[in-house]
N, C-alpha and C positions, 0 to 999 in steps of 0.2 A: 624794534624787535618783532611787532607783529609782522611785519611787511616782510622782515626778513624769515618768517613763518612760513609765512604763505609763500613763499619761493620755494621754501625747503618742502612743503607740501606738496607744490605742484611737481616737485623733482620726484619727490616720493613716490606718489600717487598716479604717474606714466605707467603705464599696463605695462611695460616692458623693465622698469624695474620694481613692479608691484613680482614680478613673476621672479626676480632676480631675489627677492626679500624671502617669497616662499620658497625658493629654490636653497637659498643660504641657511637657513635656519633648517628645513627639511635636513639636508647635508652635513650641517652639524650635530644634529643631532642623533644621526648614523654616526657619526665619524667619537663621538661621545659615547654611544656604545659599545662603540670598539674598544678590549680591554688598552690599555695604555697606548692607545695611534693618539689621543689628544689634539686640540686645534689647533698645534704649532706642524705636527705632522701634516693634519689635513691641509693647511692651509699653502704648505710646501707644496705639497702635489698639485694641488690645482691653480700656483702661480699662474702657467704660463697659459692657463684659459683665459684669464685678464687681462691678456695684452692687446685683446682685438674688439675690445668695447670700451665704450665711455671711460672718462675715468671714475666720475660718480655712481658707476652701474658696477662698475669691478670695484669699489670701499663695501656701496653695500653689499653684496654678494660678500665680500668676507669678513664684515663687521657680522649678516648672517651667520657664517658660518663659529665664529668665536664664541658669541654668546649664545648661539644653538645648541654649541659640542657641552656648554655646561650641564646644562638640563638630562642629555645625554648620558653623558658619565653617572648620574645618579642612578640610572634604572640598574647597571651591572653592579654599583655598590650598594646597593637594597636587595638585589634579587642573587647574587653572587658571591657578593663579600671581597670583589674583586675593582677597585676603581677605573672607570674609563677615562678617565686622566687626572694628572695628580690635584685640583682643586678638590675632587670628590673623595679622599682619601678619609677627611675624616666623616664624611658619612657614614661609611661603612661601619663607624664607632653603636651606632646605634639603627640605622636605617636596617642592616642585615641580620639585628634581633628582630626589629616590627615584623622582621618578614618570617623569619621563623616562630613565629608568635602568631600567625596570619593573619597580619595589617600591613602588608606589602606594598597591597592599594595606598592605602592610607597615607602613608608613608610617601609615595612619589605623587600624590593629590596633594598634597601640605607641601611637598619642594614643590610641587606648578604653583600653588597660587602663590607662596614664599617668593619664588622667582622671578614672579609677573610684579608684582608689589614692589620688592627691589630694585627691578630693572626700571619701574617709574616713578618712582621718586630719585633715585639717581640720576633720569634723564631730566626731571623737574629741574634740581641743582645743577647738571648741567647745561639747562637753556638758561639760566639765570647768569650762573657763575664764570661759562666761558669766554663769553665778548669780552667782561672785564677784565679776566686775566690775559686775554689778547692784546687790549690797551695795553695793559701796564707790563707785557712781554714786550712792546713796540721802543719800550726802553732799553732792550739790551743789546749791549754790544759783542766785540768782540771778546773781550774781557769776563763779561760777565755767561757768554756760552762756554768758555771753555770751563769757568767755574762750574757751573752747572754741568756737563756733559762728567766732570769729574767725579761730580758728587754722584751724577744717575751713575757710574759705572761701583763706585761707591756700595752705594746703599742695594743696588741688583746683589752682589757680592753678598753684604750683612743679610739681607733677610731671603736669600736664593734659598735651595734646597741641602740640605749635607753642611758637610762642612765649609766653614766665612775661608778657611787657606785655601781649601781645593776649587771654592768659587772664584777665589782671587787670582788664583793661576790660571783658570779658565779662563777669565775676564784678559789678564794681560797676554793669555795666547792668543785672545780675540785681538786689542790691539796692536798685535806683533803682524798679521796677517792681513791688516788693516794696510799695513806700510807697503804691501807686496804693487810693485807695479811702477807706472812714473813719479817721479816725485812732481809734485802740484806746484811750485813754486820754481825751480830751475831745472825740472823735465829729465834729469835722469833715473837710469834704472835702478830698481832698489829690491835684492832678494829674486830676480827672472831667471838666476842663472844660465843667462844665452837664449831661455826660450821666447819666442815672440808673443807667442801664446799669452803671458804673463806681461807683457806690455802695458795693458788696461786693467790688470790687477784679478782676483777672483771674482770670476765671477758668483753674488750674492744668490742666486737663485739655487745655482751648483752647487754651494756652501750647506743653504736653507734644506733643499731634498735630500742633500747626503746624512747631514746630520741626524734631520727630524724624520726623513722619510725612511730611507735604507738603514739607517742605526736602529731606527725606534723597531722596524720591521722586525729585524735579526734578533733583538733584544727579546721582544715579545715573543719571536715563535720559540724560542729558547723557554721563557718564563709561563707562558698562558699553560691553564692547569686542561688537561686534555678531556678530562669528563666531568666538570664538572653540572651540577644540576640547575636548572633553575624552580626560582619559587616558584607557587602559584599567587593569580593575583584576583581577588574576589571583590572584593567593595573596593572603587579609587578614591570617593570624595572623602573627606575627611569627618567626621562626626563634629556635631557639637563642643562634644567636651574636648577633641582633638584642636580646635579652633579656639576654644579659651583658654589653653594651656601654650599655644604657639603664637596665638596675637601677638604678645608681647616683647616672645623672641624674633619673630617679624619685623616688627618697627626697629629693634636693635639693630638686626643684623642688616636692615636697609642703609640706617644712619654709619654704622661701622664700615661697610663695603665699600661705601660711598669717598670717604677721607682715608680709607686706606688704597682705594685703586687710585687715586691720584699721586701717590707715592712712587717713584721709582721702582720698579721691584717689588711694589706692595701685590698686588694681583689676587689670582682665588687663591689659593694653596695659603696666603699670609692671613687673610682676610678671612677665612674660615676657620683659622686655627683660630683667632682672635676672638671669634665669635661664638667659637666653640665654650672656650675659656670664660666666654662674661658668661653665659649661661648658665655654667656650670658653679662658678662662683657667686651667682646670685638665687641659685637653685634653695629651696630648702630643705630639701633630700638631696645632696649631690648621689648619693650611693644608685638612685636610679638612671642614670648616664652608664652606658656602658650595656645596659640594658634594656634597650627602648625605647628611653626619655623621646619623644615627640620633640619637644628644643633639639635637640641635641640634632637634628635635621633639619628642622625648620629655621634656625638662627645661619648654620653656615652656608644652607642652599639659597637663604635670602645674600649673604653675606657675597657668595660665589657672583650673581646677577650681577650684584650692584656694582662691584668694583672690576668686573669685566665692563661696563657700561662706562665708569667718571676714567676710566683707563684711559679713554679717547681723548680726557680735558690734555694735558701734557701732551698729548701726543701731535692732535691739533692745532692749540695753540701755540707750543713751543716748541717743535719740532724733536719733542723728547719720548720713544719709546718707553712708556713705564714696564714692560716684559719684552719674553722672547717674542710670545707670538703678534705684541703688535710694531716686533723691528719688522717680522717679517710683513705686516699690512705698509710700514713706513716703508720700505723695500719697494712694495708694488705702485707706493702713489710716486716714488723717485724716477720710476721705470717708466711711468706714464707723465713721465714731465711734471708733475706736480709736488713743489716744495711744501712740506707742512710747518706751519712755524706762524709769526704773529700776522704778517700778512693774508693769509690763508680767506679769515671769513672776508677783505675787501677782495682779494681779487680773483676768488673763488668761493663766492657765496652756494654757488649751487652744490655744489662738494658739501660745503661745511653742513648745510642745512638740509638739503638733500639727506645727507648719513644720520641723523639726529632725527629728524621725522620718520625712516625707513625704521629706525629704533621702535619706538611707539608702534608703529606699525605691526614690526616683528614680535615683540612680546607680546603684544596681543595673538599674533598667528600661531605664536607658541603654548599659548594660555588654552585655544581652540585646537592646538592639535595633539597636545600634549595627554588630556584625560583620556580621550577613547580612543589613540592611538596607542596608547602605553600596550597594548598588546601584538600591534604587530610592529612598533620597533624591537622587542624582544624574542622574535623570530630572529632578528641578526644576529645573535648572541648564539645561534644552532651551526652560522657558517663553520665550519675547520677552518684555526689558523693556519694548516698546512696549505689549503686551497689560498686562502686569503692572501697570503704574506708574497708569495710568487707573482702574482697578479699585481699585488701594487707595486714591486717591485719594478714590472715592467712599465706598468704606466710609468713610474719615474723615469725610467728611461727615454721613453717613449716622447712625455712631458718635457723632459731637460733638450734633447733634442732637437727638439719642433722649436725650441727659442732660438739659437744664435745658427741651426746646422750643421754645427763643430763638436767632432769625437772626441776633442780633446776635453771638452766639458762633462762627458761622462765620465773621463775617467778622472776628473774634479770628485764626481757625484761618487764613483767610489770609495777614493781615498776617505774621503769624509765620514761614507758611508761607514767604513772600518772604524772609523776615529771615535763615530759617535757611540758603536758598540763599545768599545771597549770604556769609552770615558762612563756610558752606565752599568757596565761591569767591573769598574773599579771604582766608583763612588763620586765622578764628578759631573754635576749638568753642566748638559750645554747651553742652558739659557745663557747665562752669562757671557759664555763664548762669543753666541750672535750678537748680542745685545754691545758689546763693547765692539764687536766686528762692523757693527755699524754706525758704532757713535764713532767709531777712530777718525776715520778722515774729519768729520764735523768736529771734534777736539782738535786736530791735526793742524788744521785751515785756521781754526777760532786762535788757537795758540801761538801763532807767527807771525797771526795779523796785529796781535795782539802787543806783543815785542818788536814789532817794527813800528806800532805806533808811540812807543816809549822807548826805542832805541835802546832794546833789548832788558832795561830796567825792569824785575819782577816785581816791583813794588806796584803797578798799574795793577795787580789782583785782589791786593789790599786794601789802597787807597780808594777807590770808586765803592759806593754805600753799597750797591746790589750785590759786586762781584764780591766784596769786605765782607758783606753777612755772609755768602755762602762758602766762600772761602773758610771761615770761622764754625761752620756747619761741623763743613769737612776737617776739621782738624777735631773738632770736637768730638765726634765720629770714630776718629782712628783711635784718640786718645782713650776712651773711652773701651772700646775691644781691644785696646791693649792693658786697662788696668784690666777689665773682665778677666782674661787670658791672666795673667799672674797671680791674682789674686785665685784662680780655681787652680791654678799652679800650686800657688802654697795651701791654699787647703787639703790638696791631694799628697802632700808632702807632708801634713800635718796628721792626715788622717794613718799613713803607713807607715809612721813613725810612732804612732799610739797604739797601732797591729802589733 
């Protein structure tokens, strides 16, 4: 493991992705102050910057940009009351009193060092934790990925945004769209209607910016409030007493962030609500939550770090996006020829350990840029969405273009773009969407290989111990959200029957 350190070091540590590490993080953490652009947006738009450097130099640069955009998001939900993307939702629970309160500082001093904390001890557990899970990933088959790719499309669903129905139709519209193109095993067309275009199926990039980039755009300039004020911010570091009231939600929300980004689906938005809740539950005044509580900021902004950070474990060792935003990172290492999955640290150590050292690195550059920069990222927060939203619009186009040459890709980026507006104007994410849009074909392949190896018998998902456990997850799972659903069925039928 040392040896395989110091590779990831030296990978790190090259002046040209040391500038790719400042560069990512710098950029996320704009793109985190952008009311609701988020780093599934960001990271759409600047795909196809990545397609003409390393492939180690384009991971980190948007591992950069993911867990930069977190940190991000917290300045407009402290100073605003308005989240830069939905992980930072429940800050705004109390971070946008300290600031009306004038401890604004304070307040986004306590999420840096929260931040910095979370993000290394989550990368501790991950240089420990991932080689072994790699190993014992090198066991699975076909059988037991398609169990798995089921469950991750699964549990994105249960614990996504809104509602588990409108997640679940999102998710199997993602698999639907999945199919569009040749079929992989006996090469006919499936859904082209005639077009050739559609030959090699959607392209994911086209998908990615339409949804996150031109949806999120239109959504926002529609939603962002036109005047509103920001705080001021006078002391950043945090006091004494602000430090021995947060310690201890610190260390929670590092360990909680941690085993919940390794979850499918888990990410910031689950892992903060999480964190929120032990706080608050272990409070001895809860009635100060809601009003200030220092926890009540320091738990989920540790919480947000962390599980943007163990995100990676799944991701790299088993070739399992655990969110949207890092289908879209598994996207770009596809794009650039590199498979993620249990093979990854042998035959791309510098990748694996390269991105993992640039980590350490980058919280730290965020730890350093973060205090006495807090005032001029909060100049970005003065652009007009009017100015703003036209502009990236164009880059997207501009972006989507410059990939394959073909117009017919924009009006991909379109259609989507439409799609994504409307699905958050009527209450559905598109996480899910992407997230099963990219696991389809890798379900698709795992599930056929799978039934040809047992001459079509479905009992090969049962029988075998790994694929039998998760299988058993999964059922466990549905059954489960489906007594839930009845039982608040009949309560609700009990309740307006006693009206």
């Amino acid at each position: 493991m040392l040896a395989s350190i110091l590779t990831g070091l030296e990978v790190a540590t090259d002046p040209v992705n040391l500038l790719y590490v400042l560069a990512g993080v710098s950029i996320g953490m704009v793109i985190g102050v952008l009311p609701g652009l988020g780093p599934a947006a960001g990271i759409a738009l600047l795909l196809p910057l990545t397609y003409t450097v390393p492939p180690e130099s384009a991971i980190i640069l948007l591992a950069g940009i993911y867990y930069g955009s977190y940190y991000g998001g917290t300045i407009t939900s402290v100073l605003l009351n308005l989240p830069g993307e939905a992980a930072s939702v429940v800050t705004t629970f109390d971070g946008y009193p300290m600031a009306r309160e004038g401890r604004a500082g304070q307040a986004l001093g306590i999420a840096a060092i929260g931040s910095f904390i979370g993000g290394t001890v989550s990368l501790i557990g991950m240089t420990l934790l991932a080689p072994a899970l790699a190993s014992f990933a090198v066991k699975f088959g076909p059988p037991e990925f398609t169990a798995l790719t089921v469950l991750g499309v699964l549990l994105i669903a249960y614990l996504g945004r809104g509602s588990m129905l409108k997640s679940l139709i999102a998710a199997a519209f993602g698999l639907l769209l999945a199919t569009v193109g040749q079929d992989p095993v006996v090469g006919a067309a499936r859904y082209t209607f005639g077009s050739p275009n559609l030959l090699s199926g959607l392209d994911f990039v086209a998908v990615a910016m339409g949804l996150f980039g031109v949806g999120e755009v239109l959504y926002n300039l529609e939603q962002r409030a036109a005047h509103a004020k920001v705080a001021s911010i006078s002391r950043v570091w945090p006091t004494m007493q602000d430090w021995v009231q947060a310690r201890g939600s610190i260390l929670r929300g590092s360990v909680t962030g941690f085993f919940i980004g390794i979850l499918p689906g888990g990410g910031g938005v689950v892992s903060s609500l999480a964190s929120y809740a032990m706080e608050k539950r272990r409070a001895r005044d809860p009635s100060r939550f809601g009003k200030g509580a220092i926890e009540g900021v320091a738990g989920p902004e540790t919480a947000n770090n962390a599980s943007s950070t163990s995100a990676f474990i799944p991701l790299l060792t088993l070739g399992l996006p655990a969110n949207a935003v890092l289908a879209l990172i598994f996207g770009a290492l596809l794009v650039q020829g590199v498979t993620p999955g249990p093979q990854l640290i042998d035959e791309n150590p510098e990748i694996f350990w390269g991105v993992i050292v640039s980590m350490y690195i980058g919280n730290l550059v965020l730890l350093v840029l973060n205090i006495p920069a807090v005032r001029f990222f909060v100049q970005v927060l003065r652009v007009r969405g009017e100015i703003l939203g036209p502009v990236t619009i164009l880059i997207v186009m501009l972006g989507m273009y410059s990939v394959n040459n073909n117009v017919f890709d924009l009006w991909i980026v379109l259609v989507f773009g439409v799609l994504g507006y409307v699905m958050r104007k009527t209450g559905f994410d598109p996480g899910p969407l992407v997230l099963a849009f990219v696991l389809g074909p890798i379900m698709e392949k795992s599930l056929r290989q799978s039934l040809l190896l047992s001459d079509g018998d479905p009992s090969i998902f049962f029988t075998r111990p790994i694929s039998g456990t998760l299988m058993a997850l999964i059922v466990a799972a549905t059954a489960f959200s489906i007594f839930r659903s009845l039982r608040r069925r009949n309560e609700n039928s009990t309740t307006q029957e006693a009206t």
